[in-house]
C-alpha positions in Angstrom: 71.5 7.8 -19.2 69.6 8.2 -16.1 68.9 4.6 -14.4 65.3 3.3 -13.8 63.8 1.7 -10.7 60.9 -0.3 -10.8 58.3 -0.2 -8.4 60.1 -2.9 -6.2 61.6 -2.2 -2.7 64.8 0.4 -3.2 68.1 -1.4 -3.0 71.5 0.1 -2.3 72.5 -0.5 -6.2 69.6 1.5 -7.2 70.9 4.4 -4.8 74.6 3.5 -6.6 73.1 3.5 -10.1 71.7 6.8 -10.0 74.0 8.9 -8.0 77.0 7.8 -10.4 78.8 6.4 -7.2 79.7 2.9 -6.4 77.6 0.8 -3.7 80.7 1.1 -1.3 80.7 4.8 -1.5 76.8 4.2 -0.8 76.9 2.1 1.9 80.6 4.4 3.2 77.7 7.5 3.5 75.0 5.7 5.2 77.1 4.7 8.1 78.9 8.1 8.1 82.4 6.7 7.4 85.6 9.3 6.6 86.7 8.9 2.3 84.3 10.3 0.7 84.2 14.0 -0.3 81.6 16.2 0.6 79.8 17.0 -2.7 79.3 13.4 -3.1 77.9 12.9 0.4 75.5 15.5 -0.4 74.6 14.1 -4.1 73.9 10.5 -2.3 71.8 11.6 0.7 69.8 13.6 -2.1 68.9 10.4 -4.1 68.3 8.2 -0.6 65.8 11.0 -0.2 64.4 10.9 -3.7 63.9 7.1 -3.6 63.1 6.4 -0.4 65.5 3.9 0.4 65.6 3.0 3.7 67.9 0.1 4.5 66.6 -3.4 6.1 66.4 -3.5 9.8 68.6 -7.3 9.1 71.3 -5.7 7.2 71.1 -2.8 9.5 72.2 -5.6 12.3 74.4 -7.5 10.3 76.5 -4.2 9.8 76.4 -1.9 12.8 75.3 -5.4 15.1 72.0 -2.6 16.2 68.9 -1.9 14.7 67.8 1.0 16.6 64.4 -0.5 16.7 62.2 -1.0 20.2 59.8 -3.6 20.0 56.8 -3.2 22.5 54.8 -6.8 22.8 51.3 -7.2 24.0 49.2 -10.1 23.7 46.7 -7.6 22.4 45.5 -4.4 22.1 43.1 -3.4 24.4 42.2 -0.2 26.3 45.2 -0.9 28.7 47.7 -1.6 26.2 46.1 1.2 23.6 46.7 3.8 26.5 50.2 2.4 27.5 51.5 2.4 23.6 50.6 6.3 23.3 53.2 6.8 26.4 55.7 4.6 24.5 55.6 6.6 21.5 56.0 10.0 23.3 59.2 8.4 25.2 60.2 8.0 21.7 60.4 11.5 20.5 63.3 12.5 23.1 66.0 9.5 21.2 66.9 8.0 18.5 64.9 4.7 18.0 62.6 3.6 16.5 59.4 1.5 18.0 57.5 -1.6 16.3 54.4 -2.9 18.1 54.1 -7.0 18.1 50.5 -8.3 19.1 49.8 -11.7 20.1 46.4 -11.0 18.8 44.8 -11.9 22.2 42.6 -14.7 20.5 41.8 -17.7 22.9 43.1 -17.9 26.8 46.2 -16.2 27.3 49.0 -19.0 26.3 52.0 -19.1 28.4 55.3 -18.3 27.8 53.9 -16.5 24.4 56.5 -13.8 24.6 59.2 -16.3 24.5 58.4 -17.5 20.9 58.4 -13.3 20.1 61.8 -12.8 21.8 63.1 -15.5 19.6 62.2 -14.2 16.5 62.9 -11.0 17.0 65.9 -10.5 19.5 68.9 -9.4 18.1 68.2 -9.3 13.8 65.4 -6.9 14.2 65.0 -5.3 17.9 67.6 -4.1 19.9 65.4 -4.3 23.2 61.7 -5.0 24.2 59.3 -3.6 26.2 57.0 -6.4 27.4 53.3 -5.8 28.6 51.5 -8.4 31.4 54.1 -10.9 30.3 52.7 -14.3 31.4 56.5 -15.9 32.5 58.7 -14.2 35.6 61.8 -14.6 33.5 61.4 -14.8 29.8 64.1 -15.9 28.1 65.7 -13.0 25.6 69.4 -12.5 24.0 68.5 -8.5 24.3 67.5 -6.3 27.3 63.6 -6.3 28.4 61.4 -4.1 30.6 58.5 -5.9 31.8 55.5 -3.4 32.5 53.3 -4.8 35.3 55.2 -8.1 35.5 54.3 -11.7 36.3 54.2 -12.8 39.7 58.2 -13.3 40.9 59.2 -11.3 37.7 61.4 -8.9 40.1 64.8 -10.1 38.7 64.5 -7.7 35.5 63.4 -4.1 35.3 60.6 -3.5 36.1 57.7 -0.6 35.7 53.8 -1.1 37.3 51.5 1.1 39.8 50.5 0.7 43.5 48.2 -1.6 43.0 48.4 -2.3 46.7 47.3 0.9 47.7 44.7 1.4 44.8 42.8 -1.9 45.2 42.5 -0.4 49.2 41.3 2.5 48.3 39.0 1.4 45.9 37.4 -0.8 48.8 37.4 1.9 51.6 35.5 3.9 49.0 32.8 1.0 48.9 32.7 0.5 52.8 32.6 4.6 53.1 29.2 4.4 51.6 28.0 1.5 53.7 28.7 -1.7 52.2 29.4 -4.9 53.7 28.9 -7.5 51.2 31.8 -6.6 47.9 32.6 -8.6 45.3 35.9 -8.8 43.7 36.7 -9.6 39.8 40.8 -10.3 39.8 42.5 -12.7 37.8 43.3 -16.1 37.3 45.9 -17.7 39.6 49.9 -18.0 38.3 49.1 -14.6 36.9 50.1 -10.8 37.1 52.1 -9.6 40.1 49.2 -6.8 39.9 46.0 -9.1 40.5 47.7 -10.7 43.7 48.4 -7.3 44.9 44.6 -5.8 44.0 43.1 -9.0 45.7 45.6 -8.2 48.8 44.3 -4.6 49.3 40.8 -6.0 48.9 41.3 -8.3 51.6 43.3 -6.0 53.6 40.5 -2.9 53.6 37.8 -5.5 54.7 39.8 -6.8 57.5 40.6 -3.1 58.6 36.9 -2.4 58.8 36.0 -5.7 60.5 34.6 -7.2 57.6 35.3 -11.1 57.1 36.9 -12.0 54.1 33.8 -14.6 51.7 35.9 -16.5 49.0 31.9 -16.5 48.2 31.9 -13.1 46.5 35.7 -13.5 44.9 35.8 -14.4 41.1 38.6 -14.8 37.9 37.5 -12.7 35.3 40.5 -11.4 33.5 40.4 -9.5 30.5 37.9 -11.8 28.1 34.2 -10.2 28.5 32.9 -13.9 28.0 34.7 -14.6 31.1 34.1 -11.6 32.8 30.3 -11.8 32.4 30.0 -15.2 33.1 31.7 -14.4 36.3 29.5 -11.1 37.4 26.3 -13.3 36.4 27.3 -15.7 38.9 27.7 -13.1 42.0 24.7 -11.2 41.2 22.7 -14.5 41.1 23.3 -15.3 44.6 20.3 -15.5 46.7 22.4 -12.9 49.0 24.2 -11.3 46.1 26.7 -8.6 46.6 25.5 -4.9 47.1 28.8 -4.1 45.4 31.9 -5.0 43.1 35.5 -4.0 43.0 36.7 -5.0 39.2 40.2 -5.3 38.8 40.5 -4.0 35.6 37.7 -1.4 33.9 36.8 -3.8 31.5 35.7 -6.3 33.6 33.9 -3.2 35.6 32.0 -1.8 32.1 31.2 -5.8 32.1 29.6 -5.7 35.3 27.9 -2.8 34.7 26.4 -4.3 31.6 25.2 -7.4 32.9 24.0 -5.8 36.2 21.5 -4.2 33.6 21.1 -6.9 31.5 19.7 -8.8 34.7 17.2 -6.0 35.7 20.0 -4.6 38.1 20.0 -0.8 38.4 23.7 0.9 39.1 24.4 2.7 41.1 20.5 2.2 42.9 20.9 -1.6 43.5 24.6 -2.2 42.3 27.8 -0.2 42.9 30.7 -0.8 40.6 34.0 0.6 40.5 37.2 -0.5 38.3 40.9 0.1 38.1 42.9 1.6 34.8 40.8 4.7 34.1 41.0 4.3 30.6 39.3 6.2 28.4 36.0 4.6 28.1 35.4 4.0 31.6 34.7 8.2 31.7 32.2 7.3 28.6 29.7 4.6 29.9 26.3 5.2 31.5 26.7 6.0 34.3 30.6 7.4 34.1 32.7 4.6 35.7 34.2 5.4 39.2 37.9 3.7 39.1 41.2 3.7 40.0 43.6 5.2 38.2 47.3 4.4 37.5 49.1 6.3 34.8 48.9 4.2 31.8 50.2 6.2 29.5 53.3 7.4 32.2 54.1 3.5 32.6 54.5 3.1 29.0 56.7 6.4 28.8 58.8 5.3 31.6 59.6 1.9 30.2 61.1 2.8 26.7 63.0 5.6 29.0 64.5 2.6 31.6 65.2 0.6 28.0 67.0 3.4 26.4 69.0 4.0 29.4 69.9 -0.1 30.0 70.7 -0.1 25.3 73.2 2.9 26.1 75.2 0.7 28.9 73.7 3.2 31.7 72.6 1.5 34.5 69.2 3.0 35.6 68.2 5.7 39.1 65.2 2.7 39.8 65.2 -0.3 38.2 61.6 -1.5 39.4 59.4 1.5 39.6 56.2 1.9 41.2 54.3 4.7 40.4 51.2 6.4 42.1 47.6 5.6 42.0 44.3 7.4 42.7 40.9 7.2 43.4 38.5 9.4 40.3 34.9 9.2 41.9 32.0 9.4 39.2 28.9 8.0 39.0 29.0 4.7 39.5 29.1 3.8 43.2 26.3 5.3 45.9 25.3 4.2 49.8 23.8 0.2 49.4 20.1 0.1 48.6 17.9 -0.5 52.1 16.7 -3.9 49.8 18.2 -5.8 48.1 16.3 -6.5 45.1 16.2 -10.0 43.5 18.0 -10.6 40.0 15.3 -10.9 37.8 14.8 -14.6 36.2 17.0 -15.9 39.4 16.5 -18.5 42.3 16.2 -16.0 44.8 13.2 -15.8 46.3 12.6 -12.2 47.0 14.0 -9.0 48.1 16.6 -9.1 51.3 17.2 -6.2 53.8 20.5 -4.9 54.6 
């Protein structure tokens, strides 16, 4: 009599029941132990096939003390972390893992030391490693091996993977002076945050004081990755009574923010407002006008972490173990000389148009 199985997740005594075999012959196959004759090994991959059983990733621990699971956490899924999860799944076609995706959900101001709590609850029964994205700690705690992609500030004692965002941020500003402006704002991040904002602020500072220009705390703002926070921020630089001719965003979000609000405010770009960003992801090439931007290779960070994992899971120790890789400057539409007037924001304090 053949055996029925319900609509109910597959055990390994359903597999048993129907190949005629016992559940240690069953389990004997699935972790390719010698005693079992061919024929048979045959008959029970068949049914494992037929049912679809796939074992738990806890019992999959518990027995073999590895999962072969990669989790990648994010506190949400945004362009950046959209982009960088494409490059983690093509690193995944070259081994044999697995990857799971955890999101924080990004709801609410990023809460530190969220990847912690993941780490916990997933380190060890269900992940064999973990890729984390803009963690928020500089050493999170974690009973299995971690990548941080663009880490923390002082997160250098793990591996790490992020871009030049030295050199990026710099060119991104010599751009801006190239065309003849003087007076650039710059949307970074909060303090006690990403290694990457402090190094994007730096080449800010360090283009303007190459080209003679003195540093104005005036035109700097935290904007971050929320577009409440981002707007609020670009409303209060354009509202100046001697507002910025340009901005340098951090991020392209916070530049396709600016942009918004520049027109929002009666602000033309790139007549009255130049804007350029940093990620070049793929909306930045689809607003009006195209978004001019820095880009570092997402999806090549991604692809590059899972890679340094792997290599750290199979007790290789990696060629780099904090790489940096290359960033560039992709001109659009977006940034042009400064405008001979300035012209006032429309419903502002300022008084009238200024000449520059």
């Amino acid at each position: 009599m053949v055996s029925q199985v319900t609509n109910s997740r597959v055990t390994i005594r359903d597999v048993a029941a129907r190949a005629g075999v016992s559940v240690a012959t069953v389990s004997k196959v699935l972790n390719n132990r010698y005693g079992v004759a061919a024929a048979t090994v045959a008959r029970v991959r068949e049914v494992i096939a037929e049912l679809g059983f796939e074992s738990s990733l806890v019992a999959r621990s518990l027995r073999n003390h590895r999962t072969n699971v990669i989790g990648v956490l994010v506190w949400a899924i945004e362009p950046f972390s959209a982009e960088l999860l494409k490059g983690a799944e093509r690193a995944m076609r070259d081994n044999d893992y697995e990857l799971v995706i955890y999101s924080a959900g990004g709801v609410g101001p990023r809460d530190l030391g969220w990847e912690n709590r993941y780490l916990s609850r997933l380190s060890g029964t269900l992940i064999d490693g973990a890729v984390l994205v803009t963690p928020t700690v500089s050493a999170p705690r974690s009973d299995v091996p971690v990548v941080a992609v663009d880490p923390h500030t002082g997160g250098e004692d793990g591996p790490t993977v992020g871009a030049d965002n030295f050199r990026g941020a710099r060119m991104a500003t010599e751009h801006l002076l190239s065309l003849g402006h003087r007076r650039i704002g710059f949307l970074g991040r909060p303090p006690r945050d990403l290694k990457s904002s402090q190094e994007r602020e730096d080449g800010y500072r360090s283009a303007l004081a190459a080209a003679g220009v003195a540093f104005d705390p005036g035109l700097v703002r935290a904007a971050g990755y929320q577009e409440d926070v981002s707007r609020q921020a670009v409303h209060e630089l354009l509202s100046q009574p001697d507002r910025p001719t340009a901005i340098f965003a951090a991020n392209d979000l916070s530049a396709l923010v600016a942009m918004d609000e520049a027109t929002t405010l009666g602000i033309r770009v790139p007549d009255d407002l130049s804007v350029i960003g940093f990620d070049n992801v793929p909306e930045s090439m689809m607003a009006d006008p195209p978004l001019t931007t820095i880009e570092q290779p997402i999806q090549l960070l991604g692809r590059r972490a899972v890679e340094m994992l792997v290599e750290i899971l199979a007790g290789n120790e990696p060629a780099e173990t904090h790489v940096r890789l290359p960033t560039r400057l992709v001109e659009r539409a977006s940034c042009a000389a400064p405008p001979k007037v300035v012209r006032p924001v429309t419903g502002s304090s300022a008084s009238g148009s200024v000449q520059v």
